[in-house]
Backbone as a ProteinNet text record, in pm:
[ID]
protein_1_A
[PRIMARY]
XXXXXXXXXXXXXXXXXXXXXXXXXXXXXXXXXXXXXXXXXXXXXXXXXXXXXXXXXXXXXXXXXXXXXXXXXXXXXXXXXXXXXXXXXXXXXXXXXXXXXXXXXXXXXXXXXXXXXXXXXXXXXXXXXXXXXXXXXXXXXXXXXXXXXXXXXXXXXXXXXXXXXXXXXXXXXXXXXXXXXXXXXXXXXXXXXXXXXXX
[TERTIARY]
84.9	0	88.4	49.5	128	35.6	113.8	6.1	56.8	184.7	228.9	347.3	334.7	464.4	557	660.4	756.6	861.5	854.2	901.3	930.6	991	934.7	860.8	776.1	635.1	669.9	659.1	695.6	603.9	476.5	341.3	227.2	145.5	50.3	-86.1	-173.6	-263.4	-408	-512.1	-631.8	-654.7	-663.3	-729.5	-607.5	-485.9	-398.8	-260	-147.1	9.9	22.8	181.3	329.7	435.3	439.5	555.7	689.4	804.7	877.5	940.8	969.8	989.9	1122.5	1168.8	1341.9	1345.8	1315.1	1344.4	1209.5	1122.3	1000.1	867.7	808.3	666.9	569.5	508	397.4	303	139.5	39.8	-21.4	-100.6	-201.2	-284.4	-443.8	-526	-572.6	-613.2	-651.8	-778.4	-830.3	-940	-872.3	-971.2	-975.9	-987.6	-891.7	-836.2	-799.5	-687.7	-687.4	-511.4	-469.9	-362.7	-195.7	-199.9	-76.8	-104.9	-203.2	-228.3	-137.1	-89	65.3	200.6	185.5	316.4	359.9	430.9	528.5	571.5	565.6	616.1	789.4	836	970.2	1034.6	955.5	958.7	911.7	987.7	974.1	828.5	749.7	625.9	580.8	514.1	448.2	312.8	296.2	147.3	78.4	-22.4	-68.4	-147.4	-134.8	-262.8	-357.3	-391.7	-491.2	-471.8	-424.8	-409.8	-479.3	-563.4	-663.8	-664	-654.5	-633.5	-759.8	-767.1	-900.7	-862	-896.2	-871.7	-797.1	-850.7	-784.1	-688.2	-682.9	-559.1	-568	-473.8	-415.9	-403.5	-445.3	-468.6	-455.3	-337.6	-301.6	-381.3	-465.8	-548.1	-466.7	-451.1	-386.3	-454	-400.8	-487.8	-409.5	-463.4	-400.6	-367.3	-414.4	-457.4	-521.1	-490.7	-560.6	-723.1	-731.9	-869.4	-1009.2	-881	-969.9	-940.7	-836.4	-818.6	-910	-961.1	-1053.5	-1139.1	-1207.8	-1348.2	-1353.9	-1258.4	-1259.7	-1318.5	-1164.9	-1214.8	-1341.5	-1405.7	-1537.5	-1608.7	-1638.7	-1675	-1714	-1616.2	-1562.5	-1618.9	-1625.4	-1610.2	-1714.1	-1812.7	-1888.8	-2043.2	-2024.3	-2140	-2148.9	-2310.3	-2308.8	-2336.8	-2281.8	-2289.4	-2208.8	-2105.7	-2006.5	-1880.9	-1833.8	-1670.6	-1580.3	-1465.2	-1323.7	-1393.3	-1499.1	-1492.4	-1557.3	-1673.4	-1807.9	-1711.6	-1623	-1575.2	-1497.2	-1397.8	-1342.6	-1412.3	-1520.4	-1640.8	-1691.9	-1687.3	-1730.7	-1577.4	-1490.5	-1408.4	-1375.8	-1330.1	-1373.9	-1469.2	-1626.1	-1719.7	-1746.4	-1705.7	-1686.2	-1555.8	-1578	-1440.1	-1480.7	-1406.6	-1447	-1525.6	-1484.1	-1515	-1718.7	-1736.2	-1924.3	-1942.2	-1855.2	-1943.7	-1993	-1938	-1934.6	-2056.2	-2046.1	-2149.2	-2292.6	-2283	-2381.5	-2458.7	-2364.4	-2449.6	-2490.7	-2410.7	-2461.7	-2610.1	-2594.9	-2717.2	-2817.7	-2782.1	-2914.7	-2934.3	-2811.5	-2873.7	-2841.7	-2958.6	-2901.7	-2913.5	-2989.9	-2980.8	-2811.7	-2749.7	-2610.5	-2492	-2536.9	-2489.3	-2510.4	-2613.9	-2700.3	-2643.4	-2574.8	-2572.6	-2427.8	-2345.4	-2223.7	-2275.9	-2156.1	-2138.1	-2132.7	-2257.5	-2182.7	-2300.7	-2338.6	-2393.2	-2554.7	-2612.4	-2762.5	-2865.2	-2985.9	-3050.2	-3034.1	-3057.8	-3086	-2938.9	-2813.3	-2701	-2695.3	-2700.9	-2730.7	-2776.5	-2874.1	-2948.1	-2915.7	-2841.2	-2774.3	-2649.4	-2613.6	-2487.2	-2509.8	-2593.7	-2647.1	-2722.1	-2812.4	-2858.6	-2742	-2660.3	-2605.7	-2468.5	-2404.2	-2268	-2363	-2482.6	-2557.2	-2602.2	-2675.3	-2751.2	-2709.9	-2642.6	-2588.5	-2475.9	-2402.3	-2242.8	-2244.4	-2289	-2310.5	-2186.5	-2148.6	-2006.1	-2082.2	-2201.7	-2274.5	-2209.5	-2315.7	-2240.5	-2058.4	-2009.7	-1878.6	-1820.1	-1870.5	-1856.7	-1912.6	-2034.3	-2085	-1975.4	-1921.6	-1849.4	-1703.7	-1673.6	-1554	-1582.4	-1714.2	-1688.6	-1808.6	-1820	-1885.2	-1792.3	-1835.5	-1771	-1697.7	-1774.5	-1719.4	-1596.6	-1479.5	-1339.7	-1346.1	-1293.9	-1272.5	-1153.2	-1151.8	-987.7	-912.7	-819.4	-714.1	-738.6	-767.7	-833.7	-931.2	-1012.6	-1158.8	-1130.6	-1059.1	-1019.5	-945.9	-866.9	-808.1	-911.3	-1014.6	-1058	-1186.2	-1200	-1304.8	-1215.3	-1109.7	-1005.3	-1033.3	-982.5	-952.2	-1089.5	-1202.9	-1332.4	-1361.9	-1287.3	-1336.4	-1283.4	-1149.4	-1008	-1091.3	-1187.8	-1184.2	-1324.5	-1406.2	-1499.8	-1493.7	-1348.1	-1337.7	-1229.4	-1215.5	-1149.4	-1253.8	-1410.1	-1465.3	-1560.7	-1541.9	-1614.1	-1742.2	-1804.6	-1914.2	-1860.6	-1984.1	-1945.4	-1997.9	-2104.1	-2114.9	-1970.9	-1929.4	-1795.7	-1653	-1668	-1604.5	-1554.7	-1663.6	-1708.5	-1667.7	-1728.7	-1680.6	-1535.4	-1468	-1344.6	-1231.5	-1273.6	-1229.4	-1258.2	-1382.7	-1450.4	-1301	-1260.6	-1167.2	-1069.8	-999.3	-861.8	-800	-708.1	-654.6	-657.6	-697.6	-754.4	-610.7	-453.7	-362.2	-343.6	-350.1	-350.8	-432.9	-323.6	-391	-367.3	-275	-321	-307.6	-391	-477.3	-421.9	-293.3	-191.5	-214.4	-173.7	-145.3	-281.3	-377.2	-537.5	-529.4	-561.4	-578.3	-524.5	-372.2	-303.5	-367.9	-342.4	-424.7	-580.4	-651.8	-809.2	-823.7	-731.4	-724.1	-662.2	-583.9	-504.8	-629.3	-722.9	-865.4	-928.1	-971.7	-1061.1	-1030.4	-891.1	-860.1	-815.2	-793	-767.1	-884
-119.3	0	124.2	223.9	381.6	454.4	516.8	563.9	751	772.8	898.1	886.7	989.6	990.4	1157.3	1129.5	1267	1298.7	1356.3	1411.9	1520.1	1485.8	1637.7	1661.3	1750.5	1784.4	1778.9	1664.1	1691.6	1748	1741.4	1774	1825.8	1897.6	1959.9	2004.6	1904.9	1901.8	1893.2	1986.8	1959	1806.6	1774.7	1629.3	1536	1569.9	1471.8	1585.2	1488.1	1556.5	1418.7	1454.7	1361.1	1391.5	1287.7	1286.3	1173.4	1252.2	1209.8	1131.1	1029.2	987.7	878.8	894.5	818.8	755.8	885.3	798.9	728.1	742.4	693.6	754.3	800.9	926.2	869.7	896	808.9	905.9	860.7	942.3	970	1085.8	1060.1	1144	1072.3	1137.6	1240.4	1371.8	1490.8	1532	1560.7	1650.3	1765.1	1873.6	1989.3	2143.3	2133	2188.2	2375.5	2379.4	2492.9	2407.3	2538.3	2476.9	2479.7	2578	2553.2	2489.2	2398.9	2309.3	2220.5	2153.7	2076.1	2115.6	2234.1	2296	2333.2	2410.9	2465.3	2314.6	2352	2243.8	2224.1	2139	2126.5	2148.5	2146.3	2175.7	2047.9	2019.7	1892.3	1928.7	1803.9	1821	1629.6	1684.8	1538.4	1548.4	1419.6	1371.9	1291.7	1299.5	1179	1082.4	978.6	890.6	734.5	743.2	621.6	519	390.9	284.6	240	269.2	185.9	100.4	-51	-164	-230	-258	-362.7	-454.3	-506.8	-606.6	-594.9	-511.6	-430.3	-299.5	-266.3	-178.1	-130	-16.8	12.9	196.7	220	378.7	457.4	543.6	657.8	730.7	784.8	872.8	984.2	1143.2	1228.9	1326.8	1318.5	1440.6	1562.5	1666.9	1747.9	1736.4	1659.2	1663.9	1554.4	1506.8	1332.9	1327	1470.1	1501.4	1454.8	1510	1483.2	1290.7	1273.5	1137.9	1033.3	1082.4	989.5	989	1086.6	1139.9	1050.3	1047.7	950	812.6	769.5	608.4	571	726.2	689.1	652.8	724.1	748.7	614.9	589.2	463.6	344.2	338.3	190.1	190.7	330.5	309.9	363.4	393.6	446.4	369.9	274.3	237.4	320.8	233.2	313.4	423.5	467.5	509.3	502.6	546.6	476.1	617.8	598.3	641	834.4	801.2	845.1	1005	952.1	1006.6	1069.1	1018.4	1049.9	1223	1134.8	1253.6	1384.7	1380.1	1466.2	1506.8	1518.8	1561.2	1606.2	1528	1652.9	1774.7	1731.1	1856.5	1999.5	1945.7	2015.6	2100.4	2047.2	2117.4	2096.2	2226	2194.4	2078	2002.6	1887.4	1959.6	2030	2075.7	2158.1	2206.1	2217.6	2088.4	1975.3	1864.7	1821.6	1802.1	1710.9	1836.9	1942.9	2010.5	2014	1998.6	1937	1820.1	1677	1560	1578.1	1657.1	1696.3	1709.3	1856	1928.3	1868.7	1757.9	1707.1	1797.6	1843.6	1985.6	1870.6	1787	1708.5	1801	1939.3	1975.4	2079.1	2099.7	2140.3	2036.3	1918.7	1828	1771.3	1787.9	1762.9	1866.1	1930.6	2056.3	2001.3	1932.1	1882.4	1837.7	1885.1	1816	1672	1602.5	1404.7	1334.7	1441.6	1359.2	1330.9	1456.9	1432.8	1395	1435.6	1398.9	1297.6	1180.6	1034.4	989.5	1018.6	1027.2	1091.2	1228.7	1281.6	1258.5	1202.7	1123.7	1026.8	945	804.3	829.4	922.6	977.7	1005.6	1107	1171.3	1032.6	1013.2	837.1	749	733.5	617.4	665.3	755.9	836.3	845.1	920.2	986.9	858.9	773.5	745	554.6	494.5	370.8	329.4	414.7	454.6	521.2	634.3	679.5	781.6	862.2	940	1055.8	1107.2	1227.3	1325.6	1224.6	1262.7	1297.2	1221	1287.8	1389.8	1382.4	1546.2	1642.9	1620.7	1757.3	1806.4	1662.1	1717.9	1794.5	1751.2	1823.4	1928	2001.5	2099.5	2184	2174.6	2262.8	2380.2	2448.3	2584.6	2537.9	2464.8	2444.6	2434.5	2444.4	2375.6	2285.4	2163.7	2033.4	2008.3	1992.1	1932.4	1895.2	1896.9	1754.9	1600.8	1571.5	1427.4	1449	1490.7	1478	1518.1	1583.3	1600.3	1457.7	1411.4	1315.7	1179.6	1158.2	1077.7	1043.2	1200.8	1193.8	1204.9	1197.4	1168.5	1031	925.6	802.9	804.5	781	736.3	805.3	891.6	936.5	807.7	838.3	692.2	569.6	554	395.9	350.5	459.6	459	448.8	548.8	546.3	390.2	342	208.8	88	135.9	44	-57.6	29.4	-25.1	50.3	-17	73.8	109.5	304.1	353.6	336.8	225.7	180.6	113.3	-14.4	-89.9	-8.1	132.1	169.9	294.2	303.7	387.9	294.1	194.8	100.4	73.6	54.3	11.2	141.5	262.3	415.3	393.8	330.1	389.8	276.1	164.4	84.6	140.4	247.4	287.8	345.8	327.2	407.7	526.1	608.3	748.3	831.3	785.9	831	847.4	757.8	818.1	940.1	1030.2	1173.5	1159.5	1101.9	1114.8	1013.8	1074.4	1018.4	896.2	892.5	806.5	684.3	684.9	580.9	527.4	616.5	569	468.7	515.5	475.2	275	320.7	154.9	105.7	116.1	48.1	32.4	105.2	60.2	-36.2	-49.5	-133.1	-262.4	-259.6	-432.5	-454.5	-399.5	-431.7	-502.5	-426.1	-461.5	-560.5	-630.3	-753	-822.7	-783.3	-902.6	-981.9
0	0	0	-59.2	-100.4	-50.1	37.9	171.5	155.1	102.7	29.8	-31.3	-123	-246.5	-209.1	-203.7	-156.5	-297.8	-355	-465.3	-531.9	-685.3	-774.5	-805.6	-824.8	-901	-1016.2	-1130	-1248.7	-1326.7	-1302.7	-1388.3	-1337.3	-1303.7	-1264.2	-1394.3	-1415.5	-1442.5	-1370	-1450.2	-1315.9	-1349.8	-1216	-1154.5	-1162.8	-1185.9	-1227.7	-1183.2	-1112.6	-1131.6	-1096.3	-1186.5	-1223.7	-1146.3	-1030.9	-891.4	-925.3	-926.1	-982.5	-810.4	-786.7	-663.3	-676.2	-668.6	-657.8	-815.2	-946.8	-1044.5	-1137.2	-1038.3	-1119.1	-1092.7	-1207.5	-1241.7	-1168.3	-1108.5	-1029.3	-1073.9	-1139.4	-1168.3	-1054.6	-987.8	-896.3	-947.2	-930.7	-965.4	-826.3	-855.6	-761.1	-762.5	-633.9	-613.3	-724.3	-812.1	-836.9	-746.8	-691.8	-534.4	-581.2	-724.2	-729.9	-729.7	-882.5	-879	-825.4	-690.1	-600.3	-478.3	-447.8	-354.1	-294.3	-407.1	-440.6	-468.1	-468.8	-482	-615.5	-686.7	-796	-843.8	-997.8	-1025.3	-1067	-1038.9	-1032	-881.1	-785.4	-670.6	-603.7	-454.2	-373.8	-329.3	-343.2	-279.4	-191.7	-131.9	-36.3	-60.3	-127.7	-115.2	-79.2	1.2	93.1	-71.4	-13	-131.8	-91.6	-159	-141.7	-265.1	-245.8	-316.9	-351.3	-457.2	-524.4	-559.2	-580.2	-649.4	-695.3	-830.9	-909.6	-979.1	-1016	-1100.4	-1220.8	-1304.3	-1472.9	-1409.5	-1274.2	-1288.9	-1156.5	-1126.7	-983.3	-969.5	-921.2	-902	-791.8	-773.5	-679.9	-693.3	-537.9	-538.6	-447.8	-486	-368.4	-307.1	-218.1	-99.8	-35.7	-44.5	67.2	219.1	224.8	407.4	479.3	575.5	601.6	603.4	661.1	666.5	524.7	452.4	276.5	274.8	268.4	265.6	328.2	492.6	563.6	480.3	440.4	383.4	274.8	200.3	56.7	118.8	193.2	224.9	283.8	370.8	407.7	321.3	227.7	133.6	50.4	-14.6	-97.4	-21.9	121.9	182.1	280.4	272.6	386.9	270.4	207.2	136.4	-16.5	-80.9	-141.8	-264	-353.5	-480.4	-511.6	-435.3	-424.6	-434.8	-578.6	-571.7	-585.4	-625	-601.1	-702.9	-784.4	-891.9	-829.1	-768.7	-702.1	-626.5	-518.5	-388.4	-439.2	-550.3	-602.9	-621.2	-678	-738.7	-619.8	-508.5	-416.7	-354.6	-319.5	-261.3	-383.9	-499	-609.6	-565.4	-545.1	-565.3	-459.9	-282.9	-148.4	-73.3	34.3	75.6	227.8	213.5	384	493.4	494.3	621.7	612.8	471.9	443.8	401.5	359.6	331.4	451.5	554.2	662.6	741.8	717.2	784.2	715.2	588.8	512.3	608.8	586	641.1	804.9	888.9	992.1	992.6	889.2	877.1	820.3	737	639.3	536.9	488.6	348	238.5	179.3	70.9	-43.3	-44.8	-179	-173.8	-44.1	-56.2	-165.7	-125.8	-142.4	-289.1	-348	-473.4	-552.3	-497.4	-622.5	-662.8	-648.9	-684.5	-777.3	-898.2	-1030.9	-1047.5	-1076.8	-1100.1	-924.1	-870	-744.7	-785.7	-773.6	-840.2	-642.9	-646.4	-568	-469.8	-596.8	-504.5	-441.4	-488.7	-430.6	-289.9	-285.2	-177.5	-46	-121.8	-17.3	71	-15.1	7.1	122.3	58.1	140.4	289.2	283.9	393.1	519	447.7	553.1	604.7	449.3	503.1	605.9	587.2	687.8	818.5	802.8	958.1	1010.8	974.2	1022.4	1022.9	974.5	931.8	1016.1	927.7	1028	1122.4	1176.6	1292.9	1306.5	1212.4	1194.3	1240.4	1184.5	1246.8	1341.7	1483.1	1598.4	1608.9	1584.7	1589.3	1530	1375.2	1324	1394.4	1458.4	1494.9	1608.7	1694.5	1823.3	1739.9	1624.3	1599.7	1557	1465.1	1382.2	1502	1629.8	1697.6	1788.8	1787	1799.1	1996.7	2080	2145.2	2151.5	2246.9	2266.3	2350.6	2283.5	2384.5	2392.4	2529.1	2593.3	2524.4	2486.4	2478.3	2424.4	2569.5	2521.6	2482.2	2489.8	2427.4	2252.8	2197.5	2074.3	2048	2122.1	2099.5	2055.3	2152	2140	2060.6	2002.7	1907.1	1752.7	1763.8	1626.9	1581	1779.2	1729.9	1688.1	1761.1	1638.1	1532.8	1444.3	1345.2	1267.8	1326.2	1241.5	1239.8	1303	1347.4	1247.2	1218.3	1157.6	1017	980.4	789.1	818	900.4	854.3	838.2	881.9	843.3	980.7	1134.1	1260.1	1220.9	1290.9	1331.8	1484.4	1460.5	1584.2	1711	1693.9	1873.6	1928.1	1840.7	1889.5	1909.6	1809.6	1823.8	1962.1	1974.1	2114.5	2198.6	2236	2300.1	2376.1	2257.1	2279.4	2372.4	2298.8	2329.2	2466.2	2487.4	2682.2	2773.1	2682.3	2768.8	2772.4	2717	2668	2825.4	2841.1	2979.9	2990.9	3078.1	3102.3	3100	3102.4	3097.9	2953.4	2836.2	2711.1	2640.2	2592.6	2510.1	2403.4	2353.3	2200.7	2123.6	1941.7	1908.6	1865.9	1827.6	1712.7	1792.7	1957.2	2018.7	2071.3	2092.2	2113	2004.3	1907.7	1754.2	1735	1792.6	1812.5	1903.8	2030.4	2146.6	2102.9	2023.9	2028.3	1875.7	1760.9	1680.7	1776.9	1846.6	1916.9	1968.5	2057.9	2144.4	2049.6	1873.7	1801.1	1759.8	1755.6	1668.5	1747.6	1825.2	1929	1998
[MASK]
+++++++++++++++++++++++++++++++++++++++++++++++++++++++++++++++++++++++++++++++++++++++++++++++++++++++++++++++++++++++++++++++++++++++++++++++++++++++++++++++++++++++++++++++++++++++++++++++++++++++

């Protein structure tokens, strides 16, 4: 798995740049972000990505920010009828942070107005993230104007993490309530509440 590529920017096309990485061009396909997101080209840049693998072929997906990245795999692996393509087309069309306030909110026609989504998509989205998966609640605790502690940021990270990998968020709540009250952050929550889940 190619989890990020650190390189030259050899190419900068919308939806697409060419990362030149010890010698070899690696394509990644891009959200339509705006084009110094990634940096100057001919210039060292880091890009997070997502390993697509199918059957007829294999595809780097890149992100700005892990934030966009969760959202994809949510996306992709938690919502039907939803692939790599759609996902794209939506981080394209909003920035993370009104999508996720979107499904909070239930604005499916915010959401509908993306190029490639259409109504009944919307919809799908919105039910199945809020109300299936149960990610809702936790967006609202992150994108609410409140300030939460420390841990409490911490520990509403690990279940964001734990959710785009594919738990549901009762088990995943769960496991967080066992975690030792001395751990703050999220990286090592994150390990300790995956060893719980598979173990």
């Amino acid at each position: 798995m190619i989890t990020f590529l650190q390189g030259t920017l050899e190419e900068n096309w919308p939806g697409r740049l060419v990362i030149n990485a010890g010698g070899v061009g690696y394509e990644v396909i891009i959200p339509l972000l705006g084009d110094d997101v990634f940096g100057q080209m001919g210039e060292a840049t880091k890009v997070l990505t997502h390993h697509h693998i199918r059957e007829q072929e294999q595809t780097l997906y890149g992100f700005p920010d892990e934030e966009a990245r969760d959202l994809f795999r949510l996306l992709i692996n938690r919502v039907s009828g939803v692939g790599p393509k759609v996902a794209m087309a939506i981080l394209s069309g909003m920035a993370t942070r009104d999508f996720k306030e979107s499904v909070v909110s239930g604005d499916i026609a915010a959401i509908a107005k993306i190029k490639g989504i259409g109504k009944k998509t919307a919809e799908r989205i919105v039910f199945e993230l809020g109300d299936k998966v149960g990610v809702k609640e936790a967006w609202m605790t992150q994108s609410s104007g409140e300030a939460l502690s420390p841990d409490q940021a911490a520990r509403n990270d690990t279940l964001l993490a734990l959710i785009s990998l594919g738990y549901k968020q009762a088990d995943a709540q769960k496991v967080i309530e066992k975690l030792p009250a001395d751990m703050t952050r999220s990286d090592e929550m994150l390990r300790a509440a995956l060893r719980l889940l598979q173990g």
